[in-house]
Rosetta silent file (secondary structure, phi, psi, omega in degrees, C-alpha in Angstrom):
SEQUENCE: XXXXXXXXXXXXXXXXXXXXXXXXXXXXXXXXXXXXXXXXXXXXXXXXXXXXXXXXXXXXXXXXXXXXXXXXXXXXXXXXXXXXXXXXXXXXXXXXXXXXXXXXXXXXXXXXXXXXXXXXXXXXXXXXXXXXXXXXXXXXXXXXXXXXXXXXXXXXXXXXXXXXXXXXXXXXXXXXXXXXXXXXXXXXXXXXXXXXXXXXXXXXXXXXXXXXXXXXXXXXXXXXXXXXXXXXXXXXXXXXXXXXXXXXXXXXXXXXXXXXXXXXXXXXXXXXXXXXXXXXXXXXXXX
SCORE:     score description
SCORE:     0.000 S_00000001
   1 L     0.000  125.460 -168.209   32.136   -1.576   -8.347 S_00000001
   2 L  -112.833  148.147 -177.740   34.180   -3.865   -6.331 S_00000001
   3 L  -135.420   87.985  153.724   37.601   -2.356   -4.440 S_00000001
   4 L   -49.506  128.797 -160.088   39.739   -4.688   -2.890 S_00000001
   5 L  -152.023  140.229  171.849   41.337   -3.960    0.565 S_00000001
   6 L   -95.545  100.621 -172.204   42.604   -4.950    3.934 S_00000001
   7 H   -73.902   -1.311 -177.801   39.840   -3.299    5.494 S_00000001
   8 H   -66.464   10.013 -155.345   41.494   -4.299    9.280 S_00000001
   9 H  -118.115  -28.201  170.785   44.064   -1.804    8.869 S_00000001
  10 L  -125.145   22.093 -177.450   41.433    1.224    8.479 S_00000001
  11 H   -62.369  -73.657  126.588   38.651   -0.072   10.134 S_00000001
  12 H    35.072  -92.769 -169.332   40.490    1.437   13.312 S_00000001
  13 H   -65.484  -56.831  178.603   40.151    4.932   11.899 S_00000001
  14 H   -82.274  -19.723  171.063   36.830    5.286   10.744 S_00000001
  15 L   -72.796   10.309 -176.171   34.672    3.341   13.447 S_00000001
  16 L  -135.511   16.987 -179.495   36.204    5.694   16.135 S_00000001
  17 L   -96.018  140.387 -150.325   36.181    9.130   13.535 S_00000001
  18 L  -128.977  128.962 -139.443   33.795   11.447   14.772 S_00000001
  19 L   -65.308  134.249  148.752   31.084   13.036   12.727 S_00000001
  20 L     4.085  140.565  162.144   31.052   16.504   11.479 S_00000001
  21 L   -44.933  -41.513 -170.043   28.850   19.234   13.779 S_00000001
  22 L   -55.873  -57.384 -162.334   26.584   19.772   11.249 S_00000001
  23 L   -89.968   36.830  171.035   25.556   16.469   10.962 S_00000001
  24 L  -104.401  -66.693 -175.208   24.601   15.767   14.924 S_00000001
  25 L   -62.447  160.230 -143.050   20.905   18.306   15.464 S_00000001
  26 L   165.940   75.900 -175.021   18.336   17.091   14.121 S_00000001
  27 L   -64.993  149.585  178.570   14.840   18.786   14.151 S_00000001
  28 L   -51.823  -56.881  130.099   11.642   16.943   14.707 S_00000001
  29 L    11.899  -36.729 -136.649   10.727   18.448   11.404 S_00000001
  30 H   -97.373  -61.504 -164.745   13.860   16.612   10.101 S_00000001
  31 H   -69.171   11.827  179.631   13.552   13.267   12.324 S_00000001
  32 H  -126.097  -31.036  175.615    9.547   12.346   11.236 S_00000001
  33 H   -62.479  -55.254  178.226   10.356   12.767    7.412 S_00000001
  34 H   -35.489  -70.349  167.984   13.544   10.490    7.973 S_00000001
  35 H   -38.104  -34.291  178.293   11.310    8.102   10.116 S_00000001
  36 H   -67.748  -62.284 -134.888    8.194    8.118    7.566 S_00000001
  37 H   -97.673  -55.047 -175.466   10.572    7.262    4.350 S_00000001
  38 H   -62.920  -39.380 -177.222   12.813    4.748    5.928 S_00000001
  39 H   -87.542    8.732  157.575    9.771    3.136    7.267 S_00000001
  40 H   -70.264  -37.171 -163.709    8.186    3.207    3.840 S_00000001
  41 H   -91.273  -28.333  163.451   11.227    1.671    2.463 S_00000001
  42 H   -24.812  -61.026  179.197   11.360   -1.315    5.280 S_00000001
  43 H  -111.943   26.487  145.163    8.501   -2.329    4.302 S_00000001
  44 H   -57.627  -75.547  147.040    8.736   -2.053    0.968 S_00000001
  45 L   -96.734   61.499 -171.661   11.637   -4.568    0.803 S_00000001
  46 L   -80.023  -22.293 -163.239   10.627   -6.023    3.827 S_00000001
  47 L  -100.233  -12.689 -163.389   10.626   -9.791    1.832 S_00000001
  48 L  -112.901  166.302  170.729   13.861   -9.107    0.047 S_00000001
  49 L   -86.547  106.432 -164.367   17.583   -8.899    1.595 S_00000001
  50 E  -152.662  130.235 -162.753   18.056   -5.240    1.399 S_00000001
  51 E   -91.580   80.693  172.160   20.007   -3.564    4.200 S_00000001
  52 E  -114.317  137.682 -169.952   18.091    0.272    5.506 S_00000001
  53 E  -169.627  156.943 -172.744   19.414    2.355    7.419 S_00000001
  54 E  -101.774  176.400  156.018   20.285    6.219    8.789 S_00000001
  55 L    42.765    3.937  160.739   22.727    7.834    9.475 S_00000001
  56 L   -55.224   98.195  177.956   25.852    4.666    8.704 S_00000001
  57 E   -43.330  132.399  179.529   29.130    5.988    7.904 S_00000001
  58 E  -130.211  150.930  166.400   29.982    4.963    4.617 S_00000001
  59 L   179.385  146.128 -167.892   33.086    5.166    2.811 S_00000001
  60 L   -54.775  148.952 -167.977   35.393    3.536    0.282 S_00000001
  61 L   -72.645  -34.212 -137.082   37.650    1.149    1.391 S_00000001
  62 L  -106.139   70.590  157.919   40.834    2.124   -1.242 S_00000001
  63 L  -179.448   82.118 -161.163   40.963    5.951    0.245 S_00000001
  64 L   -70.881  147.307 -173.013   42.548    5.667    3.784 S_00000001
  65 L    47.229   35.213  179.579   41.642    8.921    5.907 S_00000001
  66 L   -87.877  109.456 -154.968   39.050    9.448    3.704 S_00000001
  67 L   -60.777  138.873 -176.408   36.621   12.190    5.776 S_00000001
  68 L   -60.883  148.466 -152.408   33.320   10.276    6.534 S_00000001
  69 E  -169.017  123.859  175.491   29.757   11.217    4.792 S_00000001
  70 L  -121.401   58.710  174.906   26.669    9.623    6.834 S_00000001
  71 L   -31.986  142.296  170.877   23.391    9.945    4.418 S_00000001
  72 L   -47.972  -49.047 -158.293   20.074   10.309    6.219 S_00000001
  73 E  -152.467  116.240  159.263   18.795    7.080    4.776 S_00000001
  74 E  -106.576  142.777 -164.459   20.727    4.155    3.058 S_00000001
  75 E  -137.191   89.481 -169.792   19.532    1.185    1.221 S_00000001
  76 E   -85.337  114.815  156.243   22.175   -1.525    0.600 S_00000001
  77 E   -45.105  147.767  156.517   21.608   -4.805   -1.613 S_00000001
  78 L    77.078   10.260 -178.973   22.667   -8.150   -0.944 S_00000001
  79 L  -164.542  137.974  165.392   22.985   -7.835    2.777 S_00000001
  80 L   -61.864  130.558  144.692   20.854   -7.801    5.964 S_00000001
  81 H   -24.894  -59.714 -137.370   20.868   -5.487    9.045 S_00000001
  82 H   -76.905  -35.614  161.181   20.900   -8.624   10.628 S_00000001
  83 H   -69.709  -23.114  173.986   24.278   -9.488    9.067 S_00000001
  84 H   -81.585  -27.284  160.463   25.945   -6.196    9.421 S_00000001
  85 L   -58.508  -29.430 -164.702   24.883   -6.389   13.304 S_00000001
  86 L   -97.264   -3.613 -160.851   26.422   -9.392   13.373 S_00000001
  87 L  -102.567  -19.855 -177.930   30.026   -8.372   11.777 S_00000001
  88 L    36.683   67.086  162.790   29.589   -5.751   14.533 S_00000001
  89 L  -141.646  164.393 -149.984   30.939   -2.578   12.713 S_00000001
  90 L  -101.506   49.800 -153.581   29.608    0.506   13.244 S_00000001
  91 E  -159.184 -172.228  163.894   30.209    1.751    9.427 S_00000001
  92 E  -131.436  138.091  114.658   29.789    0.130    5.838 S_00000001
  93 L   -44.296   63.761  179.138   32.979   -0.546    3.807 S_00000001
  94 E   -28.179  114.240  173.937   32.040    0.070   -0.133 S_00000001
  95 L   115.957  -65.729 -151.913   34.303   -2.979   -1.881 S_00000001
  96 L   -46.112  -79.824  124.318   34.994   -4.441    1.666 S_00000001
  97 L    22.757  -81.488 -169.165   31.635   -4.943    2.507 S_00000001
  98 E   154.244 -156.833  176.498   29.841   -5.305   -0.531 S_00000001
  99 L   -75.817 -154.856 -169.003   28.661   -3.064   -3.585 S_00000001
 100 L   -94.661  106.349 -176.461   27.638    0.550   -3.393 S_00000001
 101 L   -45.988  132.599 -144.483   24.110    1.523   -2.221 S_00000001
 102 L   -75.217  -47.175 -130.840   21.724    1.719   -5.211 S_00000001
 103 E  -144.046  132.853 -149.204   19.958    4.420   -3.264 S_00000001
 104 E  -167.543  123.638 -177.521   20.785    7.281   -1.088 S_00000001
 105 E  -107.891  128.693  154.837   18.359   10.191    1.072 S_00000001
 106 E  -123.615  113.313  167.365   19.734   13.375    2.438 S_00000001
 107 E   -62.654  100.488 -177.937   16.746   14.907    4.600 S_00000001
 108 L   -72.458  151.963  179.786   17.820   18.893    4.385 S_00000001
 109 L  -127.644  173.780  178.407   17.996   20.839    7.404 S_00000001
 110 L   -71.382    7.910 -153.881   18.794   24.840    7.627 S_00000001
 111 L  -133.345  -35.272  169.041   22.501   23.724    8.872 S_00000001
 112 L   -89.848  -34.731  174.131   23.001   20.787    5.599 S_00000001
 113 H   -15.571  -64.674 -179.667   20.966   21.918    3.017 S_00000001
 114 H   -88.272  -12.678  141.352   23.418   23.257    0.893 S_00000001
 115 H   -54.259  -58.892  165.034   26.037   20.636    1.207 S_00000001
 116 H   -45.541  -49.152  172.199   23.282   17.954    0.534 S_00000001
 117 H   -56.448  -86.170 -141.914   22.538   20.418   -2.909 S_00000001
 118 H   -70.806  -50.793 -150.185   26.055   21.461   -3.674 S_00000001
 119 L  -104.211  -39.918 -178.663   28.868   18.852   -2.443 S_00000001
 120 H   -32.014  -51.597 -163.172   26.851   15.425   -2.016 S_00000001
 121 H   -88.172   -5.832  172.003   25.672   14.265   -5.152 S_00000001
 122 H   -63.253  -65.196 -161.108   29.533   14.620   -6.392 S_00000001
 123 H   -71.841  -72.821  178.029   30.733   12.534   -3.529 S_00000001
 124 H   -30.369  -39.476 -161.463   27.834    9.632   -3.705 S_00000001
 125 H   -80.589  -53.066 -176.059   28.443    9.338   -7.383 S_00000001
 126 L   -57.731   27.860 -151.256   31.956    8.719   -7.042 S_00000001
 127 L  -108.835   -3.853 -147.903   31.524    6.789   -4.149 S_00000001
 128 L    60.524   56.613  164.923   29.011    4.830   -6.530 S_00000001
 129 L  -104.053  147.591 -152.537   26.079    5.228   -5.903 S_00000001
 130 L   -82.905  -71.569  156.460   23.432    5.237   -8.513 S_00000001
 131 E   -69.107   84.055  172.600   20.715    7.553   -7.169 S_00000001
 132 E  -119.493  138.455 -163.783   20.740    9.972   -4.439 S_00000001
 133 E   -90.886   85.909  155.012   17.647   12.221   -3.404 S_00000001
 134 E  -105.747  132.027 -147.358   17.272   15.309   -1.453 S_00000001
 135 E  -129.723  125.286  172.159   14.421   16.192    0.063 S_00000001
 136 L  -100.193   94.685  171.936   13.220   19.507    2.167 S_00000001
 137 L   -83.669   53.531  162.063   10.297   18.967    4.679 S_00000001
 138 L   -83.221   72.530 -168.688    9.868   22.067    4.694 S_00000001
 139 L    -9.688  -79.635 -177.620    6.472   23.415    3.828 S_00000001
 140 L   -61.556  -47.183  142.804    7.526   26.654    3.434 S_00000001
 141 L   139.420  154.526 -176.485   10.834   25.820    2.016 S_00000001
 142 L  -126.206    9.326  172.304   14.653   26.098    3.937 S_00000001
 143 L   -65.595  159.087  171.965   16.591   25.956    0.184 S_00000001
 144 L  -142.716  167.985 -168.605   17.532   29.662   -0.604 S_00000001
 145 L    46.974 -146.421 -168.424   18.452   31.371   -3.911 S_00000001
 146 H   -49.914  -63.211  173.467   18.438   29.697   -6.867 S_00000001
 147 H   -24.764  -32.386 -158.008   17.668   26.344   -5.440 S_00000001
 148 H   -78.608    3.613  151.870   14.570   27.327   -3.791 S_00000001
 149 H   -91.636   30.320 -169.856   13.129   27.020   -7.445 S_00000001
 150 H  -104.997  -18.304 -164.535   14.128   23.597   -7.861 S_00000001
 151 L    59.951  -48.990  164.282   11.027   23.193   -5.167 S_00000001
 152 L  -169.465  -14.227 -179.405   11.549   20.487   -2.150 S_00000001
 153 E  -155.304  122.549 -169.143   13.027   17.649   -3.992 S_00000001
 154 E  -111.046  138.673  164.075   16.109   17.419   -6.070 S_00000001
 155 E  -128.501  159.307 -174.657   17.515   14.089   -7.554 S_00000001
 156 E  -112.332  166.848  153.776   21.263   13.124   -9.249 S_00000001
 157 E  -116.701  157.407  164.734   21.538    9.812  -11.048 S_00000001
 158 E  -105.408  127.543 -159.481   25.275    8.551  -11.925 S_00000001
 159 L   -64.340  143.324 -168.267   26.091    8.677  -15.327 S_00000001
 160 L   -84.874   -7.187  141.868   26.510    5.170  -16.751 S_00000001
 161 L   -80.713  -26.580  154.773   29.858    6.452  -18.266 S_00000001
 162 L  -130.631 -164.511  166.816   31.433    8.325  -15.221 S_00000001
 163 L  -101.348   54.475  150.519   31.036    9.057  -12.022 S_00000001
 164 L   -80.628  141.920 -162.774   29.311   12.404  -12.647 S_00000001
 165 E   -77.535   99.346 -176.142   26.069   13.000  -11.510 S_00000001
 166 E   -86.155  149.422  158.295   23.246   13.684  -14.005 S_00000001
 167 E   -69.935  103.282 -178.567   20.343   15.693  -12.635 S_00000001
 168 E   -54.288  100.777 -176.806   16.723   13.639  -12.189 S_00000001
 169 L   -71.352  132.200  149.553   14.241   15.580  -14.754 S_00000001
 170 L   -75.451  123.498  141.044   10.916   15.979  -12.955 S_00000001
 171 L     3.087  173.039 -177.641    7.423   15.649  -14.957 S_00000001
 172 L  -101.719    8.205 -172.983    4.867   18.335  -15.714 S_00000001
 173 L  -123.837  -10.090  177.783    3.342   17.228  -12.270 S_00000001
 174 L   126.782  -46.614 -146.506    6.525   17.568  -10.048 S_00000001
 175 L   -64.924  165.189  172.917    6.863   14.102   -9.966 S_00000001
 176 E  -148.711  120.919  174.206   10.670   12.095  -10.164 S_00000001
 177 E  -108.930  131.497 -169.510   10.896    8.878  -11.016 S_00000001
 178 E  -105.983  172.280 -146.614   13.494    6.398   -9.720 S_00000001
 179 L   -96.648  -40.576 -168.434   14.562    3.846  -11.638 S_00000001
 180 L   -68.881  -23.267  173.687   16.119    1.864   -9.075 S_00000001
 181 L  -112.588   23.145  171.187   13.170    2.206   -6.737 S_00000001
 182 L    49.836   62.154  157.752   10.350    1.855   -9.437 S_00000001
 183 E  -178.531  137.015  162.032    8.405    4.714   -7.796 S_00000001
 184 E   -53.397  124.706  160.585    7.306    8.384   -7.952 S_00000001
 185 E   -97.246  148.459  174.039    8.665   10.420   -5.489 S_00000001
 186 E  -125.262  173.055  177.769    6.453   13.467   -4.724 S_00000001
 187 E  -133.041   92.171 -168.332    7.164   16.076   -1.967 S_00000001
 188 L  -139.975  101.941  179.206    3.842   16.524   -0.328 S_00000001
 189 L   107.267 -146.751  179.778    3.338   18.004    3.173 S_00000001
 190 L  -101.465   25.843 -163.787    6.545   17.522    5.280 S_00000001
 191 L  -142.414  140.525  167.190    7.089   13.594    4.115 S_00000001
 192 E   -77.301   97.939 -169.970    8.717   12.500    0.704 S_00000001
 193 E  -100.526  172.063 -170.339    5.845    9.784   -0.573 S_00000001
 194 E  -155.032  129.438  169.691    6.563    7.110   -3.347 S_00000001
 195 E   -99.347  101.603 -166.643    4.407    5.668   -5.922 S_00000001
 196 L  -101.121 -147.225 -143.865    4.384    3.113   -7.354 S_00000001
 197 L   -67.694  -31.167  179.483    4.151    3.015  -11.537 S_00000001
 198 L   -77.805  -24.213  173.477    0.128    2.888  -11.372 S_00000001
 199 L   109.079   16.209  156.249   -0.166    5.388   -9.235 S_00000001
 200 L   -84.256   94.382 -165.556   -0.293    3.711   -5.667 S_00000001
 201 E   -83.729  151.998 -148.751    0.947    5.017   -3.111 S_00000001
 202 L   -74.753  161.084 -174.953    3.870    2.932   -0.799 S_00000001
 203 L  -119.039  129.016  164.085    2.931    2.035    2.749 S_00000001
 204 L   -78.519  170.378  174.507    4.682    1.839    5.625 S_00000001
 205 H   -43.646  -66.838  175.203    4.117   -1.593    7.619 S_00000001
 206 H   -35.294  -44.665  177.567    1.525    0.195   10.177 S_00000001
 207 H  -102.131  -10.639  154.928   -0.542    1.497    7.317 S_00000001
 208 H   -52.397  -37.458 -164.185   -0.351   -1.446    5.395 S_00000001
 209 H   -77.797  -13.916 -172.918   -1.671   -3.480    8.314 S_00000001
 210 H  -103.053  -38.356  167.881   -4.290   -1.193    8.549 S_00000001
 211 H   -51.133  -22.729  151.214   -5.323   -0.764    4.963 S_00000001
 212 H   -27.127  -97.658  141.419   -5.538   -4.694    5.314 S_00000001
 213 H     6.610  -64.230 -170.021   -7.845   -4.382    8.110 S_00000001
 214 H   -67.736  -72.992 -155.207  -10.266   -1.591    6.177 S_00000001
 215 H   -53.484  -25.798  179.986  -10.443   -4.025    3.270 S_00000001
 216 H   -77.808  -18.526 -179.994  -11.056   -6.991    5.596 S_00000001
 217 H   -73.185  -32.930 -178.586  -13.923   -4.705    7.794 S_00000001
 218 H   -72.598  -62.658 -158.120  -15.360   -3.872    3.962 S_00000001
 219 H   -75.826  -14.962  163.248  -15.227   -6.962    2.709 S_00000001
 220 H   -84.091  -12.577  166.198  -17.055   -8.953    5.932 S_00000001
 221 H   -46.652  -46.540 -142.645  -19.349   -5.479    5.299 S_00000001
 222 H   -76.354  -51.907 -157.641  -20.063   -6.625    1.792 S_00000001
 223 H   -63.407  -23.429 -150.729  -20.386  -10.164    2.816 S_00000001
 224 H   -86.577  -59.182 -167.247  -22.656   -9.305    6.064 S_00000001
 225 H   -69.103  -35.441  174.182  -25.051   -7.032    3.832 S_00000001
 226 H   -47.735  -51.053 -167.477  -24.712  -10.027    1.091 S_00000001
 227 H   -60.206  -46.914 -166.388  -25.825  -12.589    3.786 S_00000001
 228 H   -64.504  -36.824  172.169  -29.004  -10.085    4.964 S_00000001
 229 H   -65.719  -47.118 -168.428  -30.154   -9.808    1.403 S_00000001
 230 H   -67.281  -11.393  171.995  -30.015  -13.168    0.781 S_00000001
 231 H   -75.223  -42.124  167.861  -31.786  -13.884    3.932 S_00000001
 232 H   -58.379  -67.976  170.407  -34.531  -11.109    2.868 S_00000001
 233 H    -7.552  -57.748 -176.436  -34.227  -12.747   -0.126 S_00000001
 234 H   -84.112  -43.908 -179.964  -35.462  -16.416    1.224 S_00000001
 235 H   -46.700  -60.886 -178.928  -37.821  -14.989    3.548 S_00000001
 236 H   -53.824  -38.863  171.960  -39.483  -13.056    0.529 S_00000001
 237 H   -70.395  -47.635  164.369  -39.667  -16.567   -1.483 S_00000001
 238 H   -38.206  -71.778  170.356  -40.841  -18.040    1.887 S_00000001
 239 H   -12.019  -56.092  179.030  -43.413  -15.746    1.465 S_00000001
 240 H   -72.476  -35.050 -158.128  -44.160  -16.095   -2.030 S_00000001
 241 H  -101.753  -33.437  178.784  -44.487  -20.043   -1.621 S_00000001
 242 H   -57.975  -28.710 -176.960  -46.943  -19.405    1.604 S_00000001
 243 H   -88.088  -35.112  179.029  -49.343  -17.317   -0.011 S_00000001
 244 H   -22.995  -70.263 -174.441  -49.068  -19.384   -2.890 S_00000001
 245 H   -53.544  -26.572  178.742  -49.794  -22.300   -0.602 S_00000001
 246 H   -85.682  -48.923  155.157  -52.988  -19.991    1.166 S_00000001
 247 H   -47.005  -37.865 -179.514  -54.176  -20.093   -2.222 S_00000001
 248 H   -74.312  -25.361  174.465  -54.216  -23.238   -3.650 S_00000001
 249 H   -63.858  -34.622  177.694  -56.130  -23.978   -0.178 S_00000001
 250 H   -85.478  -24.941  154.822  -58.639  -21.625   -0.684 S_00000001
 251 H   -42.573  -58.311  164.782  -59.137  -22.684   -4.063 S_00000001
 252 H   -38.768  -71.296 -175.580  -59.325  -25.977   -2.747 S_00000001
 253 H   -80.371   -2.999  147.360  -61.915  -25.375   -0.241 S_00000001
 254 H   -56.695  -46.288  165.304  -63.395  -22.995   -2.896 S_00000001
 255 H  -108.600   10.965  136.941  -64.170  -26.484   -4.983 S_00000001
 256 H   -69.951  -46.744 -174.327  -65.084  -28.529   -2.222 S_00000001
 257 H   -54.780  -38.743  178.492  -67.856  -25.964   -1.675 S_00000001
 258 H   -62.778  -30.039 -175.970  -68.637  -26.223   -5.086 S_00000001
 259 H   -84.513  -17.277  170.336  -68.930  -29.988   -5.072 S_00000001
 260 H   -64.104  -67.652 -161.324  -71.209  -29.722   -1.790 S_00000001
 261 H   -86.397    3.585  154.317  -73.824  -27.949   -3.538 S_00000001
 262 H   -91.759  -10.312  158.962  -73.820  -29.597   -6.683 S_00000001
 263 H   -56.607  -61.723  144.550  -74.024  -32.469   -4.770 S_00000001
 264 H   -20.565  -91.403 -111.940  -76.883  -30.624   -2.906 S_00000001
 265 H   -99.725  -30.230 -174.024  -78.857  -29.482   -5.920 S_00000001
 266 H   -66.481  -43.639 -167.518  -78.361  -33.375   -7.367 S_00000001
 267 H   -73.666   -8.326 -166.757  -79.782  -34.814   -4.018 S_00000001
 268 H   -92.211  -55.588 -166.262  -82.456  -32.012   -4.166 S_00000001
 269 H   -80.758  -24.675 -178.135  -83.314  -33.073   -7.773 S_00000001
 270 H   -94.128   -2.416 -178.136  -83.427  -36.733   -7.310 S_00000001
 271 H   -86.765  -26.186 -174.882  -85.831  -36.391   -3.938 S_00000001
 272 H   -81.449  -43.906 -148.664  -87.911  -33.722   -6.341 S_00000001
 273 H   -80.622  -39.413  174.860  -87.704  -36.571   -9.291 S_00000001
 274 H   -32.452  -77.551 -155.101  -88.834  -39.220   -6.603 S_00000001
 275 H   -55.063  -60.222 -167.721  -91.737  -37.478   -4.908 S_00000001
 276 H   -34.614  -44.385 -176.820  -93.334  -36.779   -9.465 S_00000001
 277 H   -52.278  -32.324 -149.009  -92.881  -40.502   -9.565 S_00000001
 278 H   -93.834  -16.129  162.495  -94.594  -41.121   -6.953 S_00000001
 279 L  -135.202   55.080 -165.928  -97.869  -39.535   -8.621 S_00000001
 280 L    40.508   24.253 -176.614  -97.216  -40.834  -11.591 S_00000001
 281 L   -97.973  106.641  173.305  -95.357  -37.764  -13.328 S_00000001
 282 L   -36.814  115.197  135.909  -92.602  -38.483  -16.153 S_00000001
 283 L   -66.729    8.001 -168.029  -90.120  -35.496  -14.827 S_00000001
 284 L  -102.264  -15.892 -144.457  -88.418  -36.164  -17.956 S_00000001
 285 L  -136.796   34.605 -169.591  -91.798  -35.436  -19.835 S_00000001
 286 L   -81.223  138.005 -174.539  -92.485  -32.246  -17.966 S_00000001
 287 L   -80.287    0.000    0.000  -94.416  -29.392  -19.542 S_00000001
């Protein structure tokens, strides 16, 4: 959805418009789920140009004095941090800007919760956004009423005919899968995890580098224990060809010995055949 606008005219108003009450606190609770899942999704499209980020005002350009909505976690196509730092505004401009974020978090707190449920996924879809996700990292749970049997994580989709919000069926396992980020979300613990279609779960950079690491300590393991067998290995063949080699020697010197004394017993017999001759006696003609 593209909206053409002179965004200089309201640029003005919303980079100086100043956020809601609600949406200032922040529990630690609140700020290590945010922090886990945005740093899942960093590095997750860490290779691609994909824009993440908390807490950005966003709002359409064609709806001047339009009150401001700051999602926990945003994930914009087609554009860098590094480019939106450099345009140096402190906001996004839907149209202005670029498209709509694909993708959209609201981390509930006891003080948003039911905005994020009730009023949210209405406003993202018109605002166009495809998905948006709310998540409670709350063990114990901070939804009330009906909601709290929806369990810690509710998602809208936007209908591909309007901007109404369809409601994200979960599985017989909990799970909800999104399409745009080709992974199960689960709600496990205080942190919102992602999967992806096999059943792997996403990494932030830090545990990537370290699952890295394990497979590179296993795999000089493998190779280390590989090397010691094959060294046990030669040694045992060493082995094999020495006693071999102690054998054929004693064999050897087993049939020298033999060849002494039948050498003997010849030299014996021709000194015995000698001496018969020697008084006339045929040994050949011996009784």
């Amino acid at each position: 959805m593209t909206i053409e606008t002179n965004s200089i005219e309201i640029e003005p108003y919303y980079d100086t418009l100043a956020i809601e009450e609600e949406e200032l606190g922040q529990s630690w609770e609140h700020y290590a789920a945010i922090e886990y899942l945005t740093s899942v999704l960093k590095w997750m499209f860490h290779d691609r140009r994909v824009a993440i980020g908390g807490s950005i005002n966003l709002y359409q350009a064609s709806k001047p004095a339009e009150k401001v909505i700051s999602p926990d976690i945003v994930i914009i196509e087609d554009v860098s941090v590094e480019e939106l730092t450099n345009d140096n505004k402190a906001s996004y401009y839907i149209g202005s800007y670029g498209s709509p974020p694909p993708v959209v978090f609201e981390v509930s707190s006891a003080e948003t919760w039911r905005k994020d449920l009730e009023e949210k996924p209405e406003k993202y879809a018109k605002m166009g956004v495809i998905e948006y996700f709310a998540f409670d990292p709350n063990p114990s749970g901070t939804w009330i009423g009906d909601w709290r049997q929806e369990g810690r994580l509710l998602g809208w989709r936007k209908s591909l005919t309007s901007d109404q919000p369809q409601k994200i069926a979960k599985d017989e396992s909990g799970r909800m899968w999104s399409e745009q980020l080709e992974s199960w979300l689960i709600a496990e613990g205080r942190h919102l995890h992602l999967y992806s279609a096999n059943g792997s779960l996403r990494l932030t950079e830090t545990e990537a580098a370290e699952q890295r690491a394990e497979v590179e300590r296993r795999r000089a393991e493998v190779e280390r224990r590989r090397a010691e067998a094959t060294k046990r290995q030669v040694e045992a063949e060493q082995q094999r060809a020495e006693a071999a080699e102690h054998q054929i020697e004693a064999e050897r010197r087993r049939a020298e010995a033999t060849e002494h004394q039948i050498e003997a017993e010849r030299q014996h017999t021709e000194k015995l055949t000698e001496i018969l001759r020697r008084y006339n006696i045929d040994p050949d003609n011996l009784p």
